[in-house]
ROKOLKOL-800907 format. One record per residue (C-alpha): residue number from 1; z, y, x; residue in three letters. Coordinates in steps of 0.1 Angstrom, whole numbers, plus 5000, padded with zeros to 4 digits. Last residue first. Layout:
BEGIN
<atom nr="NUM" w="Z" v="Y" u="X" rest="ALA"/>
...
***
This chain:
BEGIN
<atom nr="318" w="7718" v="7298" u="7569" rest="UNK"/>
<atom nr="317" w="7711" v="7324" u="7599" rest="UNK"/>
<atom nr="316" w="7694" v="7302" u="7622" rest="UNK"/>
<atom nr="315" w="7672" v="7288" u="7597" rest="UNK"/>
<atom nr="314" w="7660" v="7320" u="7582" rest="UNK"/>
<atom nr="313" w="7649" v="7323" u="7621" rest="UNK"/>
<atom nr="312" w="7631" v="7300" u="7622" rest="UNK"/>
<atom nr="311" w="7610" v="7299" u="7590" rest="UNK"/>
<atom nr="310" w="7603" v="7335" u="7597" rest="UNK"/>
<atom nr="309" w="7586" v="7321" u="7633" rest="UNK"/>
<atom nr="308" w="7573" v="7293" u="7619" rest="UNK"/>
<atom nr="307" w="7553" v="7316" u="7598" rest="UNK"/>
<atom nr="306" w="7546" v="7342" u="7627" rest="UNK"/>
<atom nr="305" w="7534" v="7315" u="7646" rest="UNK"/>
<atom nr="304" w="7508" v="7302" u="7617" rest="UNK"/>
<atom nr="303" w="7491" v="7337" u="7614" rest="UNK"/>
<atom nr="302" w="7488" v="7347" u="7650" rest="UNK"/>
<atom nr="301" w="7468" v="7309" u="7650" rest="UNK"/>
<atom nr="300" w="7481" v="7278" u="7665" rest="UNK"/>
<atom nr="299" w="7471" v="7260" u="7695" rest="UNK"/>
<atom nr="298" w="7493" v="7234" u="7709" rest="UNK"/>
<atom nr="297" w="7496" v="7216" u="7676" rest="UNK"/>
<atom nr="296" w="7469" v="7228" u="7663" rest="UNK"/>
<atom nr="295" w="7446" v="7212" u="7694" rest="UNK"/>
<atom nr="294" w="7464" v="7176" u="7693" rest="UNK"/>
<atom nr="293" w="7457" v="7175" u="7655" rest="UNK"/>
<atom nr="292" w="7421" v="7183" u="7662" rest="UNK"/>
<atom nr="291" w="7425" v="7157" u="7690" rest="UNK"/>
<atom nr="290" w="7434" v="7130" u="7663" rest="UNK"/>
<atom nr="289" w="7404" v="7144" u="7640" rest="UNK"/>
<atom nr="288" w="7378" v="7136" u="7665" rest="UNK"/>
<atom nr="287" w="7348" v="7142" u="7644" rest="UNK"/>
<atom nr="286" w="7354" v="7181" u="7637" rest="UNK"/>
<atom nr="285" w="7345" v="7181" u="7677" rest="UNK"/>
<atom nr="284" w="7376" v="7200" u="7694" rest="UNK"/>
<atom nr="283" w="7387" v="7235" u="7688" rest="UNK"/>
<atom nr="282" w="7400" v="7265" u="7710" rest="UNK"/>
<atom nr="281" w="7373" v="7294" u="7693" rest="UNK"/>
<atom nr="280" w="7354" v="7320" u="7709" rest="UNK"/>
<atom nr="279" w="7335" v="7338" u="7684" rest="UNK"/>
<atom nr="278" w="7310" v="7363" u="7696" rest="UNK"/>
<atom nr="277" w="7284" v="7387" u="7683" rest="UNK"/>
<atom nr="276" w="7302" v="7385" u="7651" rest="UNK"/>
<atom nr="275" w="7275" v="7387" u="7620" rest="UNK"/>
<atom nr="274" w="7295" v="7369" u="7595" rest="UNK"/>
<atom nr="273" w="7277" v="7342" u="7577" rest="UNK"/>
<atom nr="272" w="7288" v="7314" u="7596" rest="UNK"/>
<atom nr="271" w="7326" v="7324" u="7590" rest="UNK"/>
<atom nr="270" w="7332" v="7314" u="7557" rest="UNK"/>
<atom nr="269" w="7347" v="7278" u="7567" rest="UNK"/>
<atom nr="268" w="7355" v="7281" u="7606" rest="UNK"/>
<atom nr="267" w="7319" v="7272" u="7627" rest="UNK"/>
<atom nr="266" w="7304" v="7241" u="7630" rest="UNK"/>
<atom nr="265" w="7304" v="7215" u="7660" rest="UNK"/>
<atom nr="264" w="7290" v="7183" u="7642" rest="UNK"/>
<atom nr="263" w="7264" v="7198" u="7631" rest="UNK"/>
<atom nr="262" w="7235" v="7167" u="7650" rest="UNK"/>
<atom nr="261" w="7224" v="7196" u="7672" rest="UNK"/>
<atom nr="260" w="7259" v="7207" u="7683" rest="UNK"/>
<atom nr="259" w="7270" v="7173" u="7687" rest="UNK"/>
<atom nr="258" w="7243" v="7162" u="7704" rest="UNK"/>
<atom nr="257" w="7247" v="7190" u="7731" rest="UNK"/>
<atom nr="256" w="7286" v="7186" u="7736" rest="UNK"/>
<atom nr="255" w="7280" v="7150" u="7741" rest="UNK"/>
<atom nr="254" w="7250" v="7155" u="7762" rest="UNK"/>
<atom nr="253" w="7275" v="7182" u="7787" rest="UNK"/>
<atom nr="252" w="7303" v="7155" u="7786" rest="UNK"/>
<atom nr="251" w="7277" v="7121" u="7798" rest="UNK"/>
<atom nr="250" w="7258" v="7147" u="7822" rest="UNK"/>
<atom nr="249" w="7299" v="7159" u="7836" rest="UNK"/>
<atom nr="248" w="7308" v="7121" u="7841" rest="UNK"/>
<atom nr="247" w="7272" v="7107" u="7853" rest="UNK"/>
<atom nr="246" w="7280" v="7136" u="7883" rest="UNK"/>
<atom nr="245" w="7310" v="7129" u="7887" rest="UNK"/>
<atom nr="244" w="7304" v="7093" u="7893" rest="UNK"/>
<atom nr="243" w="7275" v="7098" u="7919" rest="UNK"/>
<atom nr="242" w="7296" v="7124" u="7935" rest="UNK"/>
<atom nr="241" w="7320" v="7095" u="7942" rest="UNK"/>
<atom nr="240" w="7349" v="7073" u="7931" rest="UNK"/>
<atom nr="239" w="7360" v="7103" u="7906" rest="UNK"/>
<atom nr="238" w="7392" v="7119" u="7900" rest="UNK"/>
<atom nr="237" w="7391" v="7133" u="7938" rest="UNK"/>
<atom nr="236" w="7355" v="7150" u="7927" rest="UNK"/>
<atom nr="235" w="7375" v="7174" u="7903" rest="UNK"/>
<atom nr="234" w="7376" v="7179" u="7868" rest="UNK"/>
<atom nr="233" w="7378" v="7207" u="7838" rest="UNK"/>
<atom nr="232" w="7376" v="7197" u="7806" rest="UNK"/>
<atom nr="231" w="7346" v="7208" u="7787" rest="UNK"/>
<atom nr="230" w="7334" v="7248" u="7775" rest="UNK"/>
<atom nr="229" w="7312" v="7243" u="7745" rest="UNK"/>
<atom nr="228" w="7289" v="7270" u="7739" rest="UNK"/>
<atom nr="227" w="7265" v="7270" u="7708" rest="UNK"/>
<atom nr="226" w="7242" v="7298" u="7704" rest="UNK"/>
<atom nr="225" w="7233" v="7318" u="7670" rest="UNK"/>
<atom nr="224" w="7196" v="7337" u="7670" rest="UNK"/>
<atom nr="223" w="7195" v="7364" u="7650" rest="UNK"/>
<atom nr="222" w="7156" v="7371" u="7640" rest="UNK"/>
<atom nr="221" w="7123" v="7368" u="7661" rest="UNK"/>
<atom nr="220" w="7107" v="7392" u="7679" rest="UNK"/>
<atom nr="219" w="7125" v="7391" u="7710" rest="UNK"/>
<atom nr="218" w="7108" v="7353" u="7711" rest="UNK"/>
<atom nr="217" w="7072" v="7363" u="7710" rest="UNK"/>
<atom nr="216" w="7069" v="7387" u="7739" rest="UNK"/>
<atom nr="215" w="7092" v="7366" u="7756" rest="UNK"/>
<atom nr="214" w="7067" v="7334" u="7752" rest="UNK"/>
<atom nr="213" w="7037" v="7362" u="7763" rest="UNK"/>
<atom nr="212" w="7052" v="7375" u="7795" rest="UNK"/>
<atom nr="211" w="7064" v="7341" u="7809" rest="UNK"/>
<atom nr="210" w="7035" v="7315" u="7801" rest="UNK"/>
<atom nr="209" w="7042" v="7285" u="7794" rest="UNK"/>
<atom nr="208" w="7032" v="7256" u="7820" rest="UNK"/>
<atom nr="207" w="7066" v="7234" u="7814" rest="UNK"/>
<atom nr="206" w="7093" v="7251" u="7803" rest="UNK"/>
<atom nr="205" w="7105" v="7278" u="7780" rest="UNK"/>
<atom nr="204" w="7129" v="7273" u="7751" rest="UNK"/>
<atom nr="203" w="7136" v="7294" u="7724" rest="UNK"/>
<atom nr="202" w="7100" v="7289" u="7702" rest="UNK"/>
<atom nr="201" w="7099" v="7260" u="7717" rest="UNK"/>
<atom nr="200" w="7130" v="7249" u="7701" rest="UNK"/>
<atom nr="199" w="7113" v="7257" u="7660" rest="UNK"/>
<atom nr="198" w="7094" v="7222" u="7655" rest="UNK"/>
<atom nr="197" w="7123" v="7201" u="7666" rest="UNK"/>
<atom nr="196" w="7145" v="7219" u="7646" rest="UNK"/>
<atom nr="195" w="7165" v="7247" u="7645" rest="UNK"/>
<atom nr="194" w="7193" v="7255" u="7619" rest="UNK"/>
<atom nr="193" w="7189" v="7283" u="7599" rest="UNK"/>
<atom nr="192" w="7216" v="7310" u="7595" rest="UNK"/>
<atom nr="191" w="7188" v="7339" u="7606" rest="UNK"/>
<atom nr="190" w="7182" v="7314" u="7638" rest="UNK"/>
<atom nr="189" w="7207" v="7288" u="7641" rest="UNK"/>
<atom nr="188" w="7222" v="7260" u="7668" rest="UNK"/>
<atom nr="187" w="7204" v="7266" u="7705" rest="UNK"/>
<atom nr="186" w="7223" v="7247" u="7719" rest="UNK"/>
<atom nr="185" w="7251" v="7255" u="7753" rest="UNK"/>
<atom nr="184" w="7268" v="7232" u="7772" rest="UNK"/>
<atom nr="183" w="7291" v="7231" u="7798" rest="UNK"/>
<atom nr="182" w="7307" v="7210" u="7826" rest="UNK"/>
<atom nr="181" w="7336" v="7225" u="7845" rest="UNK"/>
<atom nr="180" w="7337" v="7217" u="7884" rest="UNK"/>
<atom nr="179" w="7371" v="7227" u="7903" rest="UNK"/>
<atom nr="178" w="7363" v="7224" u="7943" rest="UNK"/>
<atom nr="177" w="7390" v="7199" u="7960" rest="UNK"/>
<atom nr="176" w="7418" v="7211" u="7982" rest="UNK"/>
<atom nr="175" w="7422" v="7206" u="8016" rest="UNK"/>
<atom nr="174" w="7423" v="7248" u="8016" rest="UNK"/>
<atom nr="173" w="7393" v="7250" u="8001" rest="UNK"/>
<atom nr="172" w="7368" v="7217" u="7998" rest="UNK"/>
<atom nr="171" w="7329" v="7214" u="7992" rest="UNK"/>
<atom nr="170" w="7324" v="7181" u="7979" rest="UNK"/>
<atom nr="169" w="7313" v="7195" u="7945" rest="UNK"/>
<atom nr="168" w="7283" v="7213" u="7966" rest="UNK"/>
<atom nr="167" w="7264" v="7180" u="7965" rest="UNK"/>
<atom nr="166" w="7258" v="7185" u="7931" rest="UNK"/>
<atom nr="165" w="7222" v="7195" u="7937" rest="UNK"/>
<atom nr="164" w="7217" v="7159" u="7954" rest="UNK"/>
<atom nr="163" w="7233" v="7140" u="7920" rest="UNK"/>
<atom nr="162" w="7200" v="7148" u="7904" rest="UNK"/>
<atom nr="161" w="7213" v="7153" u="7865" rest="UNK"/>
<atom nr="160" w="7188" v="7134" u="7840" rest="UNK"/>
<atom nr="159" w="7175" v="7161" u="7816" rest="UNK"/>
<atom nr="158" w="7197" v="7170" u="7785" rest="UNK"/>
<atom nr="157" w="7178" v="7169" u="7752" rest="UNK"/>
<atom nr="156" w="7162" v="7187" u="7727" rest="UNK"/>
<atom nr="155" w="7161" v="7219" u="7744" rest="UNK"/>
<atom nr="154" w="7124" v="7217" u="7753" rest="UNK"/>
<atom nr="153" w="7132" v="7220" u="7791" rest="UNK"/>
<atom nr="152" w="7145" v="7239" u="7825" rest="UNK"/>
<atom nr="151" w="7148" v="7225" u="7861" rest="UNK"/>
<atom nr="150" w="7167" v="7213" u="7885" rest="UNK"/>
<atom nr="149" w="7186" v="7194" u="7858" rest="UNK"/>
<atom nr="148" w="7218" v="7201" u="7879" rest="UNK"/>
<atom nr="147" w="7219" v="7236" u="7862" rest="UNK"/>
<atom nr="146" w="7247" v="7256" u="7886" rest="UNK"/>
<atom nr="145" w="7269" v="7283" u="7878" rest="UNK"/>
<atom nr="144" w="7292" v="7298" u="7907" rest="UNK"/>
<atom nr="143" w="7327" v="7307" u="7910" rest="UNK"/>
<atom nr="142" w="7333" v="7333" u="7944" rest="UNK"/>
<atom nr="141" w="7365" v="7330" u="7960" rest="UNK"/>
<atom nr="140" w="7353" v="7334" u="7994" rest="UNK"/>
<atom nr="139" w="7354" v="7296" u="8005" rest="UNK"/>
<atom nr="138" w="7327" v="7294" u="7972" rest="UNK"/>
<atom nr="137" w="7310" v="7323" u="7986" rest="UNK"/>
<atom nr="136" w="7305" v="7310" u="8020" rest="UNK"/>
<atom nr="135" w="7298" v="7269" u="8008" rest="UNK"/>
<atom nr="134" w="7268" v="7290" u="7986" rest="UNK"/>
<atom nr="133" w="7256" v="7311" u="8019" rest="UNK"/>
<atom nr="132" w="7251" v="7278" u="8040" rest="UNK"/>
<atom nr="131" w="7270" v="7264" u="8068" rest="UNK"/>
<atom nr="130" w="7301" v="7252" u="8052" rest="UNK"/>
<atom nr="129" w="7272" v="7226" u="8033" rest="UNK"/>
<atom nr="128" w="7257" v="7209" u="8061" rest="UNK"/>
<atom nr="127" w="7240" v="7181" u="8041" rest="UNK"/>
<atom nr="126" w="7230" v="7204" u="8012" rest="UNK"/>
<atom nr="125" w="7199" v="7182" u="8003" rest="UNK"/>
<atom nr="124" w="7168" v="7201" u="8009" rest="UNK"/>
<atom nr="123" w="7139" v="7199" u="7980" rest="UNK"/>
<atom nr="122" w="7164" v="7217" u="7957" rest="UNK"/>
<atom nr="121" w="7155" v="7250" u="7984" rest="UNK"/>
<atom nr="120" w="7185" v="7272" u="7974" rest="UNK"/>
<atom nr="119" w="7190" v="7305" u="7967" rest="UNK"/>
<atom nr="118" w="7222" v="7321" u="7959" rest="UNK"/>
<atom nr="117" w="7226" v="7344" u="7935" rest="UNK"/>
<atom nr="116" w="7243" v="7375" u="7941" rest="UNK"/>
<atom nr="115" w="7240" v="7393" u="7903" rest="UNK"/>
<atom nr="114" w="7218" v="7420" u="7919" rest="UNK"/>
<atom nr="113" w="7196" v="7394" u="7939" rest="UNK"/>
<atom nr="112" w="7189" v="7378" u="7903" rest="UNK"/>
<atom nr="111" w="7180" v="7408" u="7891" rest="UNK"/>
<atom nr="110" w="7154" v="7419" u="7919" rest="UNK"/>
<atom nr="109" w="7140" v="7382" u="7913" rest="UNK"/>
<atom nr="108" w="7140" v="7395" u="7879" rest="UNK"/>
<atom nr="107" w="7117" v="7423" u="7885" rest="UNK"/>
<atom nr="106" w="7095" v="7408" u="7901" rest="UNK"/>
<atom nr="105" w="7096" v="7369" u="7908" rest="UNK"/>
<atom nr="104" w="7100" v="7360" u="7949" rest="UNK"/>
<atom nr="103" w="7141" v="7352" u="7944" rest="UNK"/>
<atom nr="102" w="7135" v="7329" u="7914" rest="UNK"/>
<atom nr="101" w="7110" v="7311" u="7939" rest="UNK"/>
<atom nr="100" w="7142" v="7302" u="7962" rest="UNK"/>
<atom nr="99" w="7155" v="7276" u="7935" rest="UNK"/>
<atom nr="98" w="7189" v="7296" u="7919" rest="UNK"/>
<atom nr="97" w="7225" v="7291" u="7918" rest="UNK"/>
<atom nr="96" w="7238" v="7318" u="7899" rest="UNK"/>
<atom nr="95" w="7267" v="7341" u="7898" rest="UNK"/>
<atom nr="94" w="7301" v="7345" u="7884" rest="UNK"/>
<atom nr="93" w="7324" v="7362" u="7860" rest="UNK"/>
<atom nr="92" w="7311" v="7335" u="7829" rest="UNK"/>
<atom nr="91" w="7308" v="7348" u="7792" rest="UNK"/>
<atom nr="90" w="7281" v="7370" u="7797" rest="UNK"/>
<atom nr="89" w="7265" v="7355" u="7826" rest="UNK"/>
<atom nr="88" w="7260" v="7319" u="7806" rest="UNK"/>
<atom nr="87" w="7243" v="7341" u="7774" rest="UNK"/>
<atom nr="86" w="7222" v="7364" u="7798" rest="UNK"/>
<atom nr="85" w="7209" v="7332" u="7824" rest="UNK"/>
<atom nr="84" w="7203" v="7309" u="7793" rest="UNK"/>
<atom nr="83" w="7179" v="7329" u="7778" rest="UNK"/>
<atom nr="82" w="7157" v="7321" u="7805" rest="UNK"/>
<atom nr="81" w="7157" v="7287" u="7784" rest="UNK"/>
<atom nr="80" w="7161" v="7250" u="7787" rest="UNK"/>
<atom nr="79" w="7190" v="7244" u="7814" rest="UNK"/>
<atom nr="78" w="7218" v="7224" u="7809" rest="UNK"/>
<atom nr="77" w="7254" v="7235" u="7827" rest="UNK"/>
<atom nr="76" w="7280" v="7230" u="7854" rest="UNK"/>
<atom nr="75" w="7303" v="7252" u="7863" rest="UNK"/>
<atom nr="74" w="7316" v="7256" u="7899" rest="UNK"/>
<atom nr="73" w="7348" v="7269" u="7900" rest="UNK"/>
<atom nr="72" w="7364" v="7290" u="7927" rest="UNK"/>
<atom nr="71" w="7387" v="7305" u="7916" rest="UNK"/>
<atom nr="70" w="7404" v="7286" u="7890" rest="UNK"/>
<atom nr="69" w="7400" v="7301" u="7851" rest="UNK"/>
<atom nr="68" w="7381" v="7274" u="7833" rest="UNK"/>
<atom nr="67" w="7366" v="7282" u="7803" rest="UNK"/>
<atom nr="66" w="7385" v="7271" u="7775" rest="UNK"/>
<atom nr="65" w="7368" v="7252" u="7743" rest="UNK"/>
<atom nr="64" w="7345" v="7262" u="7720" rest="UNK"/>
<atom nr="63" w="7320" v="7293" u="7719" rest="UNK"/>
<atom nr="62" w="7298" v="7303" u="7692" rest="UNK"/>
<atom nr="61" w="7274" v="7333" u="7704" rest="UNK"/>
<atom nr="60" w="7253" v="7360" u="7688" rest="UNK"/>
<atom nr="59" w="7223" v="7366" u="7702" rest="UNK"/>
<atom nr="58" w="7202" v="7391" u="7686" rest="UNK"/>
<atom nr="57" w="7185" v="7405" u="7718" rest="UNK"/>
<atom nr="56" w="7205" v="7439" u="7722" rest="UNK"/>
<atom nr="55" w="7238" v="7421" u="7718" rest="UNK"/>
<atom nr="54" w="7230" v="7396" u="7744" rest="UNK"/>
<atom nr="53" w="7220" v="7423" u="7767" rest="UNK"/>
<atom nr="52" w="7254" v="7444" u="7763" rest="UNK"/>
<atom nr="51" w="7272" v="7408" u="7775" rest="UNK"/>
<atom nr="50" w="7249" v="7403" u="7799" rest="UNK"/>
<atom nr="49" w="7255" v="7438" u="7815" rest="UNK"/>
<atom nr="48" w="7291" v="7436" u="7809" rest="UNK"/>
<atom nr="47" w="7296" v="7403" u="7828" rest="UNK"/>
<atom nr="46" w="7270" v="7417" u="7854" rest="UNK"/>
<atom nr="45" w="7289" v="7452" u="7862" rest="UNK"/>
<atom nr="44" w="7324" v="7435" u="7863" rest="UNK"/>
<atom nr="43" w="7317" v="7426" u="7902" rest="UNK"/>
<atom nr="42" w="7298" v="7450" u="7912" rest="UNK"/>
<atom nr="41" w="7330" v="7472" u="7899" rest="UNK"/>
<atom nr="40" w="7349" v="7459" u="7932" rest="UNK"/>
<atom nr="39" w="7330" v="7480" u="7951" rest="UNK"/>
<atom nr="38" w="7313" v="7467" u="7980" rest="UNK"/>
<atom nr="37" w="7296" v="7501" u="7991" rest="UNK"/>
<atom nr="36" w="7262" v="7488" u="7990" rest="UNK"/>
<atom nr="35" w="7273" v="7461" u="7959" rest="UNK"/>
<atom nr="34" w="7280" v="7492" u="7939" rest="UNK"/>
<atom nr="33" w="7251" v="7514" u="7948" rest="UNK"/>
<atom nr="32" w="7225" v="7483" u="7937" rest="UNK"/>
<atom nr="31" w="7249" v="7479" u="7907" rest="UNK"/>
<atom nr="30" w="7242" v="7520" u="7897" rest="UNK"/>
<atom nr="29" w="7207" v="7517" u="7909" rest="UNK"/>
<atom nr="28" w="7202" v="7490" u="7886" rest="UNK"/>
<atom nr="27" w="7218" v="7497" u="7855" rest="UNK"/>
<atom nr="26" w="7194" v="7527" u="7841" rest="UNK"/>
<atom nr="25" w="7163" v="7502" u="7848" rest="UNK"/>
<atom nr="24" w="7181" v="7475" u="7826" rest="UNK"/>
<atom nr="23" w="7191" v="7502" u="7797" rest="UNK"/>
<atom nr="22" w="7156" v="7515" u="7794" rest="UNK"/>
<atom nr="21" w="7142" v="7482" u="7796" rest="UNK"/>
<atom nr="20" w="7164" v="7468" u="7773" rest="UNK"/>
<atom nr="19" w="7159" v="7493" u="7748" rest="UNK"/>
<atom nr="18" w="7124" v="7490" u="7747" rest="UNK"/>
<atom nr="17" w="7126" v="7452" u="7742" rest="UNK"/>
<atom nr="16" w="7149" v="7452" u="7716" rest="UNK"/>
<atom nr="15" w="7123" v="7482" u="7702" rest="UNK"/>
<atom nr="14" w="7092" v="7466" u="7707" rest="UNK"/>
<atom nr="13" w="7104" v="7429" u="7698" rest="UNK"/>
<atom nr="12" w="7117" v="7445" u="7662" rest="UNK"/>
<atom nr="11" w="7086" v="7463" u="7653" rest="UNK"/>
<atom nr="10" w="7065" v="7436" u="7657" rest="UNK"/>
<atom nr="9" w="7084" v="7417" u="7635" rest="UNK"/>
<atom nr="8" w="7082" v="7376" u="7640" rest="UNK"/>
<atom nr="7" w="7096" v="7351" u="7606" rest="UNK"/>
<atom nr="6" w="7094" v="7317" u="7615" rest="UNK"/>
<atom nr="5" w="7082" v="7294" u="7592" rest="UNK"/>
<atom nr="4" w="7046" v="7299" u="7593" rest="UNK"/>
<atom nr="3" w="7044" v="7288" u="7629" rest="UNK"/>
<atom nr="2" w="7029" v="7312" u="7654" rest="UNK"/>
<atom nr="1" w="7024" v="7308" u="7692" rest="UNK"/>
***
C-alpha cells in the first residue's frame, strides 16, 4: 500500500515496533503472574500498558466528554481499526468483548486472554445471559467495551448496530439497570493533517487485508491524532426496548463521528500543534453554543475559579 501523500520511514516502523515487542514480551509474564495470584495490580497493568503502547505508536489522543464512572458500565463504541483496542484500553479500566476467533489468533489471542475478554459466539444471541461469563463479570463489578458493529470498517462511517450483541444491556444488578455509555473515536489528523477518504485505509483494517503487512505499514507512518468523545450515559429503563437503545447510542456514536470528520470537534485555539499525548477536555460540539454555555457554566477552568474567587472575596470585605 503506498500513496504519494503519506510520508512512511522505515526506520521509524522498525524501531516503534522493536520497542513494542520488547516491552509487550517483558509485560506478560508479569500480568500472566498477576492474574494467577489475583492481584489487584492485573487490574491497573492493562490501562498502563495501553497507555505506554499508545505513546510508543504516535498516538496522541483528543478526548471530549466524561467517561462514565459506575461499575459496571458497558461502553459502547465503533469499530474500524486494531488500533482501536490500545486507544479504548487506555483510557477505559475494563476489558473486551470479543468474537471467539480473537481468542485462537497468536500472540494477541494471548493478549486478549491477559486483558480478560470475554468471548462470544455473535452468531448466538445471549438468551440466557446470568449464565455466561460476560453476565458474571458484569454482576462482579467488571465494566466491559463492546463494538455493536460486529465487526470492523473503512472508518468513514458507523456500521448498522445488531440490536442482538446489545442484548447484555438487559442484564440487571441489584434490580438495577446496567449503565451503557456510547463512544466514539475518528481517526482526525496525521502529522496535523486531516484524513481523508483516500488516507483511512491506511488506519483502518477490514475486509480481506492482511494483518502483518497493514501493521507493517501503518507504525511507519507519522503522529497520528484520535478523536474520543465520551456521550451521556443511559440506561435500557429510559428506553421502550433494547431496540430503542440501541438506535439511541448508533444515532449519539454517528453524531460524535460526523462531527469529528466534518471539524466540528477541534481542539482549544493553539493547542493542535502541541505534541500532548492526551488532552481530555469537558466540551460540547463548537455547533451547539447553548450547551457550550451550559458546560462553562458548570465547568470552569483553575484559571476562571481563582478569578471569581478574588472577585469574591473583595466583595465580602467592601
Amino acid at each position: 500500500m503506498t500513496d504519494p501523500t503519506v510520508y512512511h520511514s522505515r526506520l521509524t516502523a522498525i524501531s516503534r515496533a522493536s520497542v513494542y515487542a520488547v516491552f509487550t514480551l517483558a509485560l506478560i509474564p508479569v500480568q500472566a503472574i498477576a492474574l494467577l495470584l489475583r492481584l489487584p495490580l492485573s487490574l491497573r497493568i492493562p490501562l498502563w500498558y495501553h497507555r505506554i503502547c499508545c505513546r510508543l505508536l504516535g498516538i496522541r489522543l483528543e478526548v471530549f466528554g466524561r467517561r462514565s464512572k459506575a461499575r459496571p458500565t458497558l461502553f459502547v463504541a465503533n469499530h474500524s481499526s486494531y488500533l482501536d483496542i490500545p486507544i479504548y484500553g487506555a483510557l477505559i479500566p475494563g476489558s473486551f468483548v470479543a468474537k471467539t476467533e480473537v481468542g485462537e489468533w497468536p500472540f494477541f489471542g494471548l493478549l486478549a486472554k491477559l486483558q480478560r475478554s470475554v468471548f462470544v459466539d455473535r452468531r448466538v444471541r445471549s438468551s440466557q445471559l446470568q449464565a455466561t461469563a460476560l453476565g458474571k463479570r458484569l454482576a462482579a463489578g467488571d465494566s466491559m467495551i463492546l463494538f455493536p458493529e460486529g465487526t470492523s470498517n473503512d472508518g468513514t462511517h458507523v456500521q448498522r448496530f445488531k440490536s442482538a450483541l446489545l442484548s447484555v444491556a438487559e442484564f440487571r444488578i441489584d434490580d438495577a439497570p446496567l449503565v451503557v455509555q456510547p463512544v466514539s473515536i475518528t481517526y482526525s489528523r496525521v502529522d496535523g493533517v486531516p484524513i481523508g477518504r483516500h488516507l483511512r485505509p491506511f488506519y483502518a483494517w477490514y475486509g480481506d487485508m492482511d494483518l502483518v503487512s497493514h501493521a507493517a505499514e501503518l507504525v511507519g507512518l507519522g503522529r497520528l491524532t484520535v478523536t474520543v468523545t465520551f456521550h451521556a450515559p443511559v440506561t435500557v429503563d429510559q428506553f421502550g426496548s433494547r431496540k430503542e437503545l440501541t438506535e439511541h447510542c448508533q444515532a449519539q456514536i454517528e453524531a460524535g463521528h460526523s462531527d469529528a470528520l466534518a471539524g466540528r470537534i477541534q481542539p482549544k485555539a493553539g493547542a493542535a500543534g502541541r505534541w500532548d499525548w492526551i488532552r481530555w477536555r469537558l466540551r460540547p460540539r463548537m455547533h451547539d453554543m447553548k450547551g457550550l454555555r451550559r458546560a462553562k457554566k458548570g465547568f470552569e477552568s483553575p484559571r476562571e475559579k481563582r478569578a471569581s474567587r478574588r472577585v469574591d472575596s473583595r466583595g465580602a470585605k467592601a
